[in-house]
N, CA, C and O atoms as a GROMACS GRO file, in nm:
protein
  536
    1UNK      N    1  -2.628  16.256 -13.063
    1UNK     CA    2  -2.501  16.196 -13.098
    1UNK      C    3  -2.387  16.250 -13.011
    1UNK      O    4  -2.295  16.177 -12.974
    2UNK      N    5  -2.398  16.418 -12.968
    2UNK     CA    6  -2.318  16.412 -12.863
    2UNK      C    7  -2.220  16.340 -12.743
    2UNK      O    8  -2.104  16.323 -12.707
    3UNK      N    9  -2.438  16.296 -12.695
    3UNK     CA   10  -2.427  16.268 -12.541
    3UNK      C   11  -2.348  16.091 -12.592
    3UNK      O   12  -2.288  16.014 -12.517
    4UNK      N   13  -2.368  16.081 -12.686
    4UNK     CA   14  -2.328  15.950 -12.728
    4UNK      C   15  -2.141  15.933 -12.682
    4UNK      O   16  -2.080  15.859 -12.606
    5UNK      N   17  -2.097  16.057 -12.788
    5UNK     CA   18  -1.993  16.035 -12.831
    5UNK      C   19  -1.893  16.097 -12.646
    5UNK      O   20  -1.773  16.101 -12.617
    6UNK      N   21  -1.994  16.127 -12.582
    6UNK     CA   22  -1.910  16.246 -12.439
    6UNK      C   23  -1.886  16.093 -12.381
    6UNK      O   24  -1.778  16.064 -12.330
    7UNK      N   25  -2.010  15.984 -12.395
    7UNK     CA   26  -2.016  15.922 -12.309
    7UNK      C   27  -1.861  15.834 -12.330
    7UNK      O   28  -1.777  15.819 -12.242
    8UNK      N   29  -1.854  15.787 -12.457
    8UNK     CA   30  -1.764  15.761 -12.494
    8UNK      C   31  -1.657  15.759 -12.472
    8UNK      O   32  -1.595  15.660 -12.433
    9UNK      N   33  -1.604  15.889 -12.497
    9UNK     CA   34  -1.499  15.960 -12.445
    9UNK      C   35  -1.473  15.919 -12.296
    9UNK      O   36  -1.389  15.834 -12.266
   10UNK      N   37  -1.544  15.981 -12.212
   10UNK     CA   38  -1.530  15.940 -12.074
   10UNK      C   39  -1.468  15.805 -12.079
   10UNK      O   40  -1.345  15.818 -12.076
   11UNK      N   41  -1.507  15.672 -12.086
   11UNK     CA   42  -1.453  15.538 -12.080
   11UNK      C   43  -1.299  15.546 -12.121
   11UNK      O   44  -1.211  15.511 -12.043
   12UNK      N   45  -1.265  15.610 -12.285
   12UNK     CA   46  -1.188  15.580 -12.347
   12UNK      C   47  -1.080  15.702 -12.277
   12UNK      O   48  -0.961  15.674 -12.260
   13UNK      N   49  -1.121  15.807 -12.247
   13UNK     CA   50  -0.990  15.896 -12.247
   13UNK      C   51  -1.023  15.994 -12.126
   13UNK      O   52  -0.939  16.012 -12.038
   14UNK      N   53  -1.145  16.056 -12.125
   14UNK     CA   54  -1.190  16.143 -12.014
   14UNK      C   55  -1.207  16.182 -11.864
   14UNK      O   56  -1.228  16.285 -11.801
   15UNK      N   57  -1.184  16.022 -11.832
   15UNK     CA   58  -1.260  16.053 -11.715
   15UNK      C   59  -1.134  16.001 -11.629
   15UNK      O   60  -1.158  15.966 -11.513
   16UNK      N   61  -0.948  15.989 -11.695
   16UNK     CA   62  -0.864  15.978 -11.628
   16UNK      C   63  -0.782  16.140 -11.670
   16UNK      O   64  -0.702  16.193 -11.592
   17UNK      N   65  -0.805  16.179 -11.757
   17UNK     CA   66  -0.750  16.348 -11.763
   17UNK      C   67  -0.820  16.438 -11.708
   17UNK      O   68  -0.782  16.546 -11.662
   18UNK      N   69  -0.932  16.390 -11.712
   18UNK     CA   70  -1.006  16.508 -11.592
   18UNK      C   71  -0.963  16.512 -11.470
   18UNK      O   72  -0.948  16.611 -11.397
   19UNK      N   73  -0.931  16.334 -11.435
   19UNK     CA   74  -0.867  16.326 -11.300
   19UNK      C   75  -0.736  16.410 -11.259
   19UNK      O   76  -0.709  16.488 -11.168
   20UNK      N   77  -0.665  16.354 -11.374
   20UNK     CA   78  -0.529  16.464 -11.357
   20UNK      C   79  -0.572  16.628 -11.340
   20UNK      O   80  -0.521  16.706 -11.259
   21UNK      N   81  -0.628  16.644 -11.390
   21UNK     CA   82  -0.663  16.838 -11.414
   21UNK      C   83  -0.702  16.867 -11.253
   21UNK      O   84  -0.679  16.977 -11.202
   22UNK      N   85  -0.761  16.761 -11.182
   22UNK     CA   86  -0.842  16.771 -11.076
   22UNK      C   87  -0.724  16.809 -10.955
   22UNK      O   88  -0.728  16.900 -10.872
   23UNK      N   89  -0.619  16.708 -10.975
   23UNK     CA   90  -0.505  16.664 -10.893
   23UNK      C   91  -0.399  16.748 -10.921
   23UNK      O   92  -0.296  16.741 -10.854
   24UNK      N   93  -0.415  16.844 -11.032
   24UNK     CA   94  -0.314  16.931 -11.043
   24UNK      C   95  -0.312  17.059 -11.015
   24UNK      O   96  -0.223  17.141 -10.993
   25UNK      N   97  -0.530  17.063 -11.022
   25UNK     CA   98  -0.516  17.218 -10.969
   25UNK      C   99  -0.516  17.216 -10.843
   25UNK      O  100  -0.472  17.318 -10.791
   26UNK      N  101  -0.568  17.093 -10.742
   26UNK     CA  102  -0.527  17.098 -10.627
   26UNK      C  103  -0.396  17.157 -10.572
   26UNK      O  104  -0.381  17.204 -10.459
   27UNK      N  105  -0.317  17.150 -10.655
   27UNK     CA  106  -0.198  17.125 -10.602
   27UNK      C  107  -0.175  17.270 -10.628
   27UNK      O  108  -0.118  17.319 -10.530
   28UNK      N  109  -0.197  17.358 -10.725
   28UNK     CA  110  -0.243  17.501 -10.757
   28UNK      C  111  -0.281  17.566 -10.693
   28UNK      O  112  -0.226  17.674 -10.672
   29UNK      N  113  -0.422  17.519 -10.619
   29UNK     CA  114  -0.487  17.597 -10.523
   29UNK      C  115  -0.454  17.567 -10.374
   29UNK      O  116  -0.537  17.573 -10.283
   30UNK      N  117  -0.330  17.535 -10.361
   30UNK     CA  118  -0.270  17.542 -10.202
   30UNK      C  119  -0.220  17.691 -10.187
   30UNK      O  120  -0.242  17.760 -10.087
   31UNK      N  121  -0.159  17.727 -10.282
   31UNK     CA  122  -0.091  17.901 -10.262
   31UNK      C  123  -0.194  17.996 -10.313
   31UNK      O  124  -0.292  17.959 -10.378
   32UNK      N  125  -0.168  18.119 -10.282
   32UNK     CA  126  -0.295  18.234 -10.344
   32UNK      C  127  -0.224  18.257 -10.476
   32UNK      O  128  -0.303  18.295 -10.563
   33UNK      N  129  -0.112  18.246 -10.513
   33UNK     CA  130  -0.017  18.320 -10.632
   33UNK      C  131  -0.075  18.191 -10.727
   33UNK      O  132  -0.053  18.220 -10.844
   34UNK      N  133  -0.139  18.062 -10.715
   34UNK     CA  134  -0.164  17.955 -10.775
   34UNK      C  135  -0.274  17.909 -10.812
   34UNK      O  136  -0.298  17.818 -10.892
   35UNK      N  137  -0.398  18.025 -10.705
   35UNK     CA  138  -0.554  18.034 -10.760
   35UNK      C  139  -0.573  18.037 -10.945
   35UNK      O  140  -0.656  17.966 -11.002
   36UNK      N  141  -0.483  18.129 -11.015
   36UNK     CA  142  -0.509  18.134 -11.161
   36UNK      C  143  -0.520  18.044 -11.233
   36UNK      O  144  -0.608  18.011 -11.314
   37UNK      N  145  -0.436  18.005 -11.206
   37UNK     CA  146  -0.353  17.856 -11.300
   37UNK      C  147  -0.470  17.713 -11.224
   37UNK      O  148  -0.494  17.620 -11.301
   38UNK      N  149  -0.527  17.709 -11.093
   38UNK     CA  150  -0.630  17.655 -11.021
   38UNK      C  151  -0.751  17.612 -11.139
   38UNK      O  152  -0.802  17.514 -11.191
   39UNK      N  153  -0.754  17.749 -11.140
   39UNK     CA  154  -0.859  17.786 -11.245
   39UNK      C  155  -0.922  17.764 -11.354
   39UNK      O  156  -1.037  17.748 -11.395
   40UNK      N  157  -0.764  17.771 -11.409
   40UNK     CA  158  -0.756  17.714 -11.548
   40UNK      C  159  -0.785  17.527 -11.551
   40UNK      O  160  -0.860  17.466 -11.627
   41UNK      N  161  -0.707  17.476 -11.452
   41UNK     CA  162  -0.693  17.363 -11.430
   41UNK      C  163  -0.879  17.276 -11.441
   41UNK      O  164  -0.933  17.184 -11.502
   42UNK      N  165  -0.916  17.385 -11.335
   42UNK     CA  166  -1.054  17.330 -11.337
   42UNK      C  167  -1.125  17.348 -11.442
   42UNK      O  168  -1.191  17.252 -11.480
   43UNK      N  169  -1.133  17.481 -11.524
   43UNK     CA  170  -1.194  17.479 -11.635
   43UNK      C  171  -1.149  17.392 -11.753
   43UNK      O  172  -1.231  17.377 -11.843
   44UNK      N  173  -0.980  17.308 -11.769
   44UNK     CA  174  -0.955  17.216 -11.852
   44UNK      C  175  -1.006  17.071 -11.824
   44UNK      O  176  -1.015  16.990 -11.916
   45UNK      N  177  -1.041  17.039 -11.694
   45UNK     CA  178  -1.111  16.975 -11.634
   45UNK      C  179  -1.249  16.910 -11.675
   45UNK      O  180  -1.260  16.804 -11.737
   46UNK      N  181  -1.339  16.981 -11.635
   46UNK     CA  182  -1.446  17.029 -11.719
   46UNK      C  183  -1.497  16.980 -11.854
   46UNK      O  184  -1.591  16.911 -11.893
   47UNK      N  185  -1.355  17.072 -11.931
   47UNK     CA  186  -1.398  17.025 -12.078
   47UNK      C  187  -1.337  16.919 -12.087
   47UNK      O  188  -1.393  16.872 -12.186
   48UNK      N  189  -1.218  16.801 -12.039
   48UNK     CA  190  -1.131  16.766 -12.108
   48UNK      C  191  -1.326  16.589 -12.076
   48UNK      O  192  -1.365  16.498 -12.148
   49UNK      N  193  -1.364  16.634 -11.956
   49UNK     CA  194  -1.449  16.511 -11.930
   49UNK      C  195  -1.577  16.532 -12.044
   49UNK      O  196  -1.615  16.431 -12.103
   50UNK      N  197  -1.639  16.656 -12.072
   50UNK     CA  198  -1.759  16.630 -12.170
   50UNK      C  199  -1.689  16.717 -12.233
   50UNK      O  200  -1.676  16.823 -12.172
   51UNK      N  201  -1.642  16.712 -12.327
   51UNK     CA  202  -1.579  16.781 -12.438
   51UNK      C  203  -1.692  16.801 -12.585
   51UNK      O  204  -1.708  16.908 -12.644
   52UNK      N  205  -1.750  16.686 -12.618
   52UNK     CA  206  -1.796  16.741 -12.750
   52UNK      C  207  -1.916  16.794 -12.743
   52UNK      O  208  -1.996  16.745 -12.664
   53UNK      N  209  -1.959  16.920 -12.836
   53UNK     CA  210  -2.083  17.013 -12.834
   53UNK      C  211  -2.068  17.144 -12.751
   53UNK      O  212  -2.152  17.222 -12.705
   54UNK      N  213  -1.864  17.140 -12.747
   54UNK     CA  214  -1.814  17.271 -12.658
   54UNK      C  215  -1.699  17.289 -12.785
   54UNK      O  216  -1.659  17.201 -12.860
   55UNK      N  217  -1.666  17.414 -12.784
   55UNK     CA  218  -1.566  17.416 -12.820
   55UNK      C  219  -1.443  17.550 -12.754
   55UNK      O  220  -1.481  17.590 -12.644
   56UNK      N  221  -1.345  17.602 -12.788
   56UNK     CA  222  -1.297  17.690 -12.755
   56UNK      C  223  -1.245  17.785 -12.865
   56UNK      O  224  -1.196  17.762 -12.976
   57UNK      N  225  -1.276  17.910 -12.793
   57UNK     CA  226  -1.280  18.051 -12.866
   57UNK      C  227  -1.174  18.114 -12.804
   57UNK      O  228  -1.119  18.070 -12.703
   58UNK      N  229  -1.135  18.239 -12.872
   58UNK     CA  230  -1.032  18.304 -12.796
   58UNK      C  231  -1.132  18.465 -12.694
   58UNK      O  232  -1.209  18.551 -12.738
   59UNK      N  233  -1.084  18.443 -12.569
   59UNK     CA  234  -1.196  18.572 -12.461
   59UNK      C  235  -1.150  18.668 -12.539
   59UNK      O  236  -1.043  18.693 -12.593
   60UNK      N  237  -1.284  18.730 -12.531
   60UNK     CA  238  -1.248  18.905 -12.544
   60UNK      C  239  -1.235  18.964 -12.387
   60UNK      O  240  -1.210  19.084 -12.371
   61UNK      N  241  -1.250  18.898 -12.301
   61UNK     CA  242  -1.238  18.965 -12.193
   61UNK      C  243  -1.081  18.931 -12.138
   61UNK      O  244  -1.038  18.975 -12.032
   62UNK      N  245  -1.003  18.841 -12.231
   62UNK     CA  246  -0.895  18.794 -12.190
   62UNK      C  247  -0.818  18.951 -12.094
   62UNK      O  248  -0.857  19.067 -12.096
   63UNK      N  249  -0.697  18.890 -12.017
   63UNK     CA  250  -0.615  19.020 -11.986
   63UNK      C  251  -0.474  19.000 -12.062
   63UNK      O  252  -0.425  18.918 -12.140
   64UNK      N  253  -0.432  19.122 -11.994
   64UNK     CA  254  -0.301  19.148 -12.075
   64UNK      C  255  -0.210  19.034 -12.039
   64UNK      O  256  -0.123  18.989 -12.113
   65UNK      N  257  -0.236  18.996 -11.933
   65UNK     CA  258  -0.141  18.932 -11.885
   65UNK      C  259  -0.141  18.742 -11.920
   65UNK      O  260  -0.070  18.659 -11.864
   66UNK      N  261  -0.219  18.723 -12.002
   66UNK     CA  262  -0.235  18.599 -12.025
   66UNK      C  263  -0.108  18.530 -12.127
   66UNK      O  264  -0.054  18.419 -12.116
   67UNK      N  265  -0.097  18.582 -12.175
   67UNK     CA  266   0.063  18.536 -12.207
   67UNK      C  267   0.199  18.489 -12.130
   67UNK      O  268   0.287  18.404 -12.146
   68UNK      N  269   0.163  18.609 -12.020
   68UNK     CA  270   0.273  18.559 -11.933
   68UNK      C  271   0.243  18.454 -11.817
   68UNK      O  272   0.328  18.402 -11.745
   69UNK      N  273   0.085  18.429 -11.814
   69UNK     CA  274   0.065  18.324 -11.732
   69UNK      C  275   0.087  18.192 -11.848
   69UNK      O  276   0.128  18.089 -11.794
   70UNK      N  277   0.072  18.185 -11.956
   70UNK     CA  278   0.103  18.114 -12.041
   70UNK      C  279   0.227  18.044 -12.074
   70UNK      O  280   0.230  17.928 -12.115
   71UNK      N  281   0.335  18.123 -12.052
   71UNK     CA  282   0.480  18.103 -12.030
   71UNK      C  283   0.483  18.040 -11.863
   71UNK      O  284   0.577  17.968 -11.827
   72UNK      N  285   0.406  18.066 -11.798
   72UNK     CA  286   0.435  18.050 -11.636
   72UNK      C  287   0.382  17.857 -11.642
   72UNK      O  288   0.432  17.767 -11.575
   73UNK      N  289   0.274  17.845 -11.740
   73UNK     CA  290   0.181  17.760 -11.753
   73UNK      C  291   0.264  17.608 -11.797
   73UNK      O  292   0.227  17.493 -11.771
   74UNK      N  293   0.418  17.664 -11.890
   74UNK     CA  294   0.452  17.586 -11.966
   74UNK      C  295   0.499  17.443 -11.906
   74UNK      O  296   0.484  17.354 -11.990
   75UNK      N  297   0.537  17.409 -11.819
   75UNK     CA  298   0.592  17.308 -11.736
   75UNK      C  299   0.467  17.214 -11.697
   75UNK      O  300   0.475  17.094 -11.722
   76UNK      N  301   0.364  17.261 -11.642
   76UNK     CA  302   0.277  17.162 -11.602
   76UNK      C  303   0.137  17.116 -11.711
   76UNK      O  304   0.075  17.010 -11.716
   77UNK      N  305   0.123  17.234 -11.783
   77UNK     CA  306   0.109  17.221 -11.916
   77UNK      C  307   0.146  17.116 -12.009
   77UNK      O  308   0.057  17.043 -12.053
   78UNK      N  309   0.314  17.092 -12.060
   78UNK     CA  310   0.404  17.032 -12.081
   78UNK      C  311   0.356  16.844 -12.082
   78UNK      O  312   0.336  16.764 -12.173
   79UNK      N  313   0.353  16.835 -11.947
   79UNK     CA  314   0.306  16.699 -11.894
   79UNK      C  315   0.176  16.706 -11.931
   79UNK      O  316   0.159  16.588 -11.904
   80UNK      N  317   0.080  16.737 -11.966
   80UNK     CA  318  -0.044  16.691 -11.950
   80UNK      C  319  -0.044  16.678 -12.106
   80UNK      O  320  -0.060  16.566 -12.154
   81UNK      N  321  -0.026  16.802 -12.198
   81UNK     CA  322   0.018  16.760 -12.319
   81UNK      C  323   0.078  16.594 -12.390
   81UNK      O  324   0.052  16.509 -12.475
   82UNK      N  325   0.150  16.621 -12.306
   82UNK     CA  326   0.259  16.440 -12.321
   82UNK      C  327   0.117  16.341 -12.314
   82UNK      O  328   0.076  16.263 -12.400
   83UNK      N  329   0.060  16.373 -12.182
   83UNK     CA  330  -0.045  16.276 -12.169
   83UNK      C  331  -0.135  16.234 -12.265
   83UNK      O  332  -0.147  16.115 -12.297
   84UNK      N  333  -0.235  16.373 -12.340
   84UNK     CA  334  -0.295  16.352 -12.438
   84UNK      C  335  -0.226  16.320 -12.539
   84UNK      O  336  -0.293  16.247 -12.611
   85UNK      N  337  -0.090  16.346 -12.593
   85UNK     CA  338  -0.064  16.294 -12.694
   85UNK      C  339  -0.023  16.106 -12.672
   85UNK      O  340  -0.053  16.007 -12.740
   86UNK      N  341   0.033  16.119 -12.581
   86UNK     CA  342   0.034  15.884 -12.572
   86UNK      C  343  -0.099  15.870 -12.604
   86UNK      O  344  -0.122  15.808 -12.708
   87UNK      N  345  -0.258  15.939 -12.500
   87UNK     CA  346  -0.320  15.870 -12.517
   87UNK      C  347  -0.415  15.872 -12.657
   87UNK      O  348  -0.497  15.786 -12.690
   88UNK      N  349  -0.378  15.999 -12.730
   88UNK     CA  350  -0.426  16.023 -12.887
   88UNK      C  351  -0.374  15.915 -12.990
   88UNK      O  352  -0.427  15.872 -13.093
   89UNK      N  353  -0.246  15.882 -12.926
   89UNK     CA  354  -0.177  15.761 -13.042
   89UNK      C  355  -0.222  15.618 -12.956
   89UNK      O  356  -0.228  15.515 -13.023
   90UNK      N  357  -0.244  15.613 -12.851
   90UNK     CA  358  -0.342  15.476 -12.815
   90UNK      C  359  -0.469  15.468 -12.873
   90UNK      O  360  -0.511  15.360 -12.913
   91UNK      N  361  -0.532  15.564 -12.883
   91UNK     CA  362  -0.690  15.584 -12.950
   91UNK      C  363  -0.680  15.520 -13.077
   91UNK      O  364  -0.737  15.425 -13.131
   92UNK      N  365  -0.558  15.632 -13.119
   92UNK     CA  366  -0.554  15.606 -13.298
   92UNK      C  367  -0.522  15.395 -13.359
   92UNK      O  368  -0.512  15.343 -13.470
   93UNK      N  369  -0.518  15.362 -13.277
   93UNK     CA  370  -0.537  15.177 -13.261
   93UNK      C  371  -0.603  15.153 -13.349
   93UNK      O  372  -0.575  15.122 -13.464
   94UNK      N  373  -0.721  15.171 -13.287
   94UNK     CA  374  -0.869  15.099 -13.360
   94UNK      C  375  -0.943  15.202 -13.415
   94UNK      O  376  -0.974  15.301 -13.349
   95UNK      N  377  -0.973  15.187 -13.526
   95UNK     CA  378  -1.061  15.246 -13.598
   95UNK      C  379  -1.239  15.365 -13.551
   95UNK      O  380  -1.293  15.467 -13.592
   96UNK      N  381  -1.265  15.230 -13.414
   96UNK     CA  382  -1.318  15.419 -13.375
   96UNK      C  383  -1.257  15.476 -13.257
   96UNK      O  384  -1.341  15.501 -13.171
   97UNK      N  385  -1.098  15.514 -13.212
   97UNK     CA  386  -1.068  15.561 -13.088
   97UNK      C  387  -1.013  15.678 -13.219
   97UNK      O  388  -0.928  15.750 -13.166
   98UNK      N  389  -1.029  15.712 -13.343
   98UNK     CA  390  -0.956  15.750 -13.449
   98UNK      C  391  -1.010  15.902 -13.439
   98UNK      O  392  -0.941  15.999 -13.472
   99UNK      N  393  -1.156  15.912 -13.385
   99UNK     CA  394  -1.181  16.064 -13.347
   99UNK      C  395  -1.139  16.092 -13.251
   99UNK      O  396  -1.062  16.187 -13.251
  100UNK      N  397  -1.178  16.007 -13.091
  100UNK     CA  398  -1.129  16.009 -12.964
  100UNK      C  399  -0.952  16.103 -13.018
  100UNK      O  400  -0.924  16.215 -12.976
  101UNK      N  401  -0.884  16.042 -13.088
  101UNK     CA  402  -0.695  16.057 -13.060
  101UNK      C  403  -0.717  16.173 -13.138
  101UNK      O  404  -0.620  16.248 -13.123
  102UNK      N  405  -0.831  16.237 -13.242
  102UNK     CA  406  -0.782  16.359 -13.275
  102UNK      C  407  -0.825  16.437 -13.146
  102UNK      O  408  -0.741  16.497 -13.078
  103UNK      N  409  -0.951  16.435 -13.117
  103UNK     CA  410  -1.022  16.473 -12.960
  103UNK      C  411  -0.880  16.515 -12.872
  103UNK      O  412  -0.855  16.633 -12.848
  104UNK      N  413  -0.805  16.422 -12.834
  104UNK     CA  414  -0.717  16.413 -12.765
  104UNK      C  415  -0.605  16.494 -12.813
  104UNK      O  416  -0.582  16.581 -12.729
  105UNK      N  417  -0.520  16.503 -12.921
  105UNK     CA  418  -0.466  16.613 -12.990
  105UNK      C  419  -0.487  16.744 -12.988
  105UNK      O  420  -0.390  16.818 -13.005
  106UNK      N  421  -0.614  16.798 -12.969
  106UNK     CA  422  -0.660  16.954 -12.986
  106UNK      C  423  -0.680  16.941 -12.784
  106UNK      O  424  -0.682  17.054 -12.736
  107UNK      N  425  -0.685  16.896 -12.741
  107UNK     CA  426  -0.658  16.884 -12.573
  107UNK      C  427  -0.476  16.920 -12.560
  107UNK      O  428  -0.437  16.995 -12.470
  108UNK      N  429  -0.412  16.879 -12.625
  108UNK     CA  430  -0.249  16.869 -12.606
  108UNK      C  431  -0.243  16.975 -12.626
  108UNK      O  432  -0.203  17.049 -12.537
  109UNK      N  433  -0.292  17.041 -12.788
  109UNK     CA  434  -0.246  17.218 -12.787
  109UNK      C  435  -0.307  17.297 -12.694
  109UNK      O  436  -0.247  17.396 -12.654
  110UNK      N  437  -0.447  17.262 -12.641
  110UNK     CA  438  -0.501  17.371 -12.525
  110UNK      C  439  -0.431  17.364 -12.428
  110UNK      O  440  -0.408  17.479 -12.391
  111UNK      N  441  -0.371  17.273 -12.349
  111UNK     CA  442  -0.336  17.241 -12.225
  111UNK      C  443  -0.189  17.277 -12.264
  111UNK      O  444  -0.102  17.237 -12.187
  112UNK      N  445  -0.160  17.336 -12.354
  112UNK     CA  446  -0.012  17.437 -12.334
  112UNK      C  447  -0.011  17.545 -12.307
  112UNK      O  448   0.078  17.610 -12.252
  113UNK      N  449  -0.138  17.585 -12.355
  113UNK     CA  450  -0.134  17.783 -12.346
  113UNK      C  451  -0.292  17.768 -12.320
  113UNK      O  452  -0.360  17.749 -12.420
  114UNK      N  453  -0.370  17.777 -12.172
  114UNK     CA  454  -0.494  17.788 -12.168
  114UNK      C  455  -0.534  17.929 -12.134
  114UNK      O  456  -0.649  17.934 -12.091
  115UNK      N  457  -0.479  18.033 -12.140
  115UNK     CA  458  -0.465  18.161 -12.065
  115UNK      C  459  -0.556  18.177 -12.200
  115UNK      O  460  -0.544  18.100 -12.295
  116UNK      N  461  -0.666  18.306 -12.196
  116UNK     CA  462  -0.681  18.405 -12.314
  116UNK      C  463  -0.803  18.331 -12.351
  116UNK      O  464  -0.903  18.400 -12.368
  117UNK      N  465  -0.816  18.163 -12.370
  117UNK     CA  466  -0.910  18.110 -12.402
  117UNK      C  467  -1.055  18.091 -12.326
  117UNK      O  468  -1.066  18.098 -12.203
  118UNK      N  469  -1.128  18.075 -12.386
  118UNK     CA  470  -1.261  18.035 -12.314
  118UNK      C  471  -1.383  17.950 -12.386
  118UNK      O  472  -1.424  17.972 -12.501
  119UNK      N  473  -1.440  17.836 -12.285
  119UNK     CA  474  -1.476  17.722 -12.357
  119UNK      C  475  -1.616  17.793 -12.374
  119UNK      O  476  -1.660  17.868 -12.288
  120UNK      N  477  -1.676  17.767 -12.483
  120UNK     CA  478  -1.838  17.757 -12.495
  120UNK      C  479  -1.942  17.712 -12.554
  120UNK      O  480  -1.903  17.694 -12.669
  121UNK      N  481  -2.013  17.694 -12.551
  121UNK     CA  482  -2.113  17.582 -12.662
  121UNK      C  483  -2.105  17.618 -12.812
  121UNK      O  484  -2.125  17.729 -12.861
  122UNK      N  485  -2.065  17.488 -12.887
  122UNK     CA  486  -2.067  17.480 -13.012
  122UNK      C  487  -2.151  17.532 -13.082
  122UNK      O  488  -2.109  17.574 -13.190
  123UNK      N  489  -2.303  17.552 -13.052
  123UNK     CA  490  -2.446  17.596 -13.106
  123UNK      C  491  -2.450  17.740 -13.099
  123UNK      O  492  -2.537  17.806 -13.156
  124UNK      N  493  -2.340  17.799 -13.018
  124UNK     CA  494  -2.364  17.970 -13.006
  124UNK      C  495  -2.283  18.010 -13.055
  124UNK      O  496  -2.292  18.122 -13.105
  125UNK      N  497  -2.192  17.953 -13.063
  125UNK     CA  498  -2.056  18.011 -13.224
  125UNK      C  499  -2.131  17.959 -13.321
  125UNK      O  500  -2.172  18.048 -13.395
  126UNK      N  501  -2.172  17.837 -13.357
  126UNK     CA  502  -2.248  17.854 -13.486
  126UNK      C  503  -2.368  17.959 -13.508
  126UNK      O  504  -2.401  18.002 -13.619
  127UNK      N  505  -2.448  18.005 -13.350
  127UNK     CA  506  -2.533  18.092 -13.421
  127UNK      C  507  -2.459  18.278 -13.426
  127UNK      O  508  -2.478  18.387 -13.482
  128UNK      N  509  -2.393  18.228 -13.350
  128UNK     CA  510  -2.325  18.379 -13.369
  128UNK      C  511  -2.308  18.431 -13.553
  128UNK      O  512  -2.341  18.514 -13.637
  129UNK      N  513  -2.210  18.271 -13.521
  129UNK     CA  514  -2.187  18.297 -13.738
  129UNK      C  515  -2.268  18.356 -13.818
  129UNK      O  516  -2.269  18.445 -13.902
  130UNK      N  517  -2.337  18.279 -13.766
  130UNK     CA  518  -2.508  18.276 -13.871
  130UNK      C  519  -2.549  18.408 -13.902
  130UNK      O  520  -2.574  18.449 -14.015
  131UNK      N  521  -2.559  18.507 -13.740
  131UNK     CA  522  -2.608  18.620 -13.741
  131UNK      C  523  -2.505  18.732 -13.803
  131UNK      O  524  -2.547  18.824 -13.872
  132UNK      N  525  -2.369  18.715 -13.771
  132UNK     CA  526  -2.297  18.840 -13.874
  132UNK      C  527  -2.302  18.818 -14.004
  132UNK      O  528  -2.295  18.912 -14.084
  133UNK      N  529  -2.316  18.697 -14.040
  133UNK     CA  530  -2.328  18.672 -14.192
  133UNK      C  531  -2.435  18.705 -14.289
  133UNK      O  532  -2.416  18.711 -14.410
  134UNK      N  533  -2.553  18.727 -14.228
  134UNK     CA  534  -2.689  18.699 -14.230
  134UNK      C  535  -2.704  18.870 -14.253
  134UNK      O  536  -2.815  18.921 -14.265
   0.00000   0.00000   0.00000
């Protein structure tokens, strides 16, 4: 049901925000001071095209400094946000773009502050759970 719902996605919302992420970290990775934020770009990238059966956690390997790339983040961030949210309230239309526009919503809050975070399969946070609980 995933590969169903990724495929999905892609048509409806994915596979023009990935484009942006693509075109923005380019534009990132022209300076060395802009590799980070590159980075990020590509890894929002990534998820924003197969998104479901991933989710995001907060790194333990994060650095100190991810906050302040976070604040640095806010402007181009900003816009892409805007983006997912028009296209979360275009989704929300028809009755099934109604997950797609929440999909698209939890994209708007990542793509403000992506510093600290890190994406990873849904099945290893659930088994992680499993095992401290257990």
């Amino acid at each position: 049901m995933k590969t169903v719902g990724n495929i999905l996605w892609i048509v409806f919302a994915g596979f023009w925000t990935a484009i942006g992420w693509l075109i923005l970290g380019g534009f990132f990775a022209i300076t060395v001071v802009g590799l980070p934020f590159a980075r990020q770009c590509l890894k929002l990238a990534r998820l924003t095209f197969w998104p479901f059966g991933r989710t995001v956690v907060k790194s333990p390997n994060a650095s100190t400094l991810g906050p302040v790339g976070n604040v640095l983040w806010f402007i181009p961030g900003l816009f892409m946000a805007v983006c997912y949210v028009i296209g979360g309230l275009l989704l929300f239309i028809s009755i099934i773009g109604i997950p797609f526009g929440v999909q698209s919503f939890k994209f708007a809050q990542l793509s403000l502050a992506p510093f600290g975070k890190e994406i990873v399969r849904a099945r290893d946070v659930t088994t992680a759970l499993g095992k401290s609980q257990g």
